[in-house]
N, C-alpha and C positions, 0 to 999 in steps of 0.2 A: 512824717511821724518820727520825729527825732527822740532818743530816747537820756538820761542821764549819763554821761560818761564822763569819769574823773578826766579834768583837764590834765594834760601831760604836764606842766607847769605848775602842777600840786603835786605831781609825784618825782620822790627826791631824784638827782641823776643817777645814785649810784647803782640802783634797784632798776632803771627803766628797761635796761636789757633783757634783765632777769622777767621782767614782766609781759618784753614783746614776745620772748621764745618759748615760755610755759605752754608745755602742751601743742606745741604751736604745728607739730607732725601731723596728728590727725585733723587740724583744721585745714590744714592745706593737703590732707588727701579727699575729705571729703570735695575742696575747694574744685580739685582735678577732676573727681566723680563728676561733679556737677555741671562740668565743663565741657565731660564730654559724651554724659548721657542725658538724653532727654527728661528720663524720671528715676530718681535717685530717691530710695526711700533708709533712712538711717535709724536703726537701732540698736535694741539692747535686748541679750535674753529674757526669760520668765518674765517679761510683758507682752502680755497678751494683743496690747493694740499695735504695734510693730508686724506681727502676722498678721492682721487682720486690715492692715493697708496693703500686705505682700496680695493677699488671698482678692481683693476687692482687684486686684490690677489682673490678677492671673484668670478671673473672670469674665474681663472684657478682654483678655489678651493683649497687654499693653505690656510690651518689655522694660524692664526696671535694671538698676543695677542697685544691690542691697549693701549697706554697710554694717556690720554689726559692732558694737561694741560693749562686752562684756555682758555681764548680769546687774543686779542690784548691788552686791557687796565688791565686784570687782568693776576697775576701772571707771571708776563713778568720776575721779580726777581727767581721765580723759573726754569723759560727758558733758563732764561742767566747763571745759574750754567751751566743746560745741554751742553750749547753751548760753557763755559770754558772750560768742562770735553771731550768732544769729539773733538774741532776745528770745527765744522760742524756748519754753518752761518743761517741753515735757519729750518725751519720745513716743513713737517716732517722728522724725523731721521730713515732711514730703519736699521735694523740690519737685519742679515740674520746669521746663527748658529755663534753667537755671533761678528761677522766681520760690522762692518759701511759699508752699500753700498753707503749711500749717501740719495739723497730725492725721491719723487715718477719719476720723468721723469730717475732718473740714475736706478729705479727698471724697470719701463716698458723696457728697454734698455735690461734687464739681464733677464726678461722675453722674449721678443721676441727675443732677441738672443740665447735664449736657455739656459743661463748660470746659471740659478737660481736653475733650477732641478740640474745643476752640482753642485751649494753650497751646495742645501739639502741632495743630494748624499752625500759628503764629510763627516766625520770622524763617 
C-alpha cells in the first residue's frame, strides 16, 4: 500500500536537512514507545476519541503506554510530523506490538472481534 512521497531527487539539497529533522524528536519518541511497549496509544487533549481508546483498553485491562501531545491550538506542528510519518489523518494513533491499527473505533473493532488478544499473542 505504498503511498505518494516527494522523491528526495525533487527536493533541492540545500533544504533536505531541514526537511529530515523537522519535528523529527517526537517521531522518534513515539518510535521508542512503540518499541517497547506493546500498545501505544497517541494523543491529543480535548479529543474525546484519544480517551475513549485509553477507557476501551482499561476495560479489558490491557496495559498501554499513552502519549499526549498538546490540544487543538497547541503543538498541532508537532501532530503533523506524526501524521507524515505514519499517513494516519487523525488522533489517536493505536499501535499494537508495534503495527498502526488505526484510531479508537478500528481498536474497539479488534477488541470485540477478538483480534486484539490475537496481536498480543503474536511474536
Amino acid at each position: 500500500m505504498p503511498r505518494p512521497v516527494l522523491e528526495e531527487a525533487r527536493i533541492h539539497p540545500a533544504i533536505r536537512a531541514r526537511l529530515a529533522d523537522s519535528r523529527q524528536t517526537f517521531v522518534r519518541e513515539v518510535m521508542a514507545a512503540v518499541a517497547e511497549h506493546d500498545v501505544v496509544v497517541v494523543g491529543m487533549g480535548i479529543n474525546p476519541f484519544p480517551k475513549k481508546a485509553r477507557q476501551a483498553l482499561d476495560r479489558i485491562g490491557q496495559p498501554y503506554k499513552y502519549l499526549g501531545y498538546g490540544s487543538y491550538l497547541s503543538r498541532w506542528r508537532d501532530r503533523n510530523a506524526l501524521k507524515m510519518w505514519t499517513g494516519w489523518p487523525t488522533f489517536p494513533m493505536v499501535f499494537v506490538k508495534g503495527m498502526l491499527v488505526g484510531g479508537a473505533a478500528d481498536l474497539q473493532k479488534l477488541i470485540d472481534s477478538g483480534e486484539l488478544r490475537t496481536l498480543l499473542a503474536s511474536r
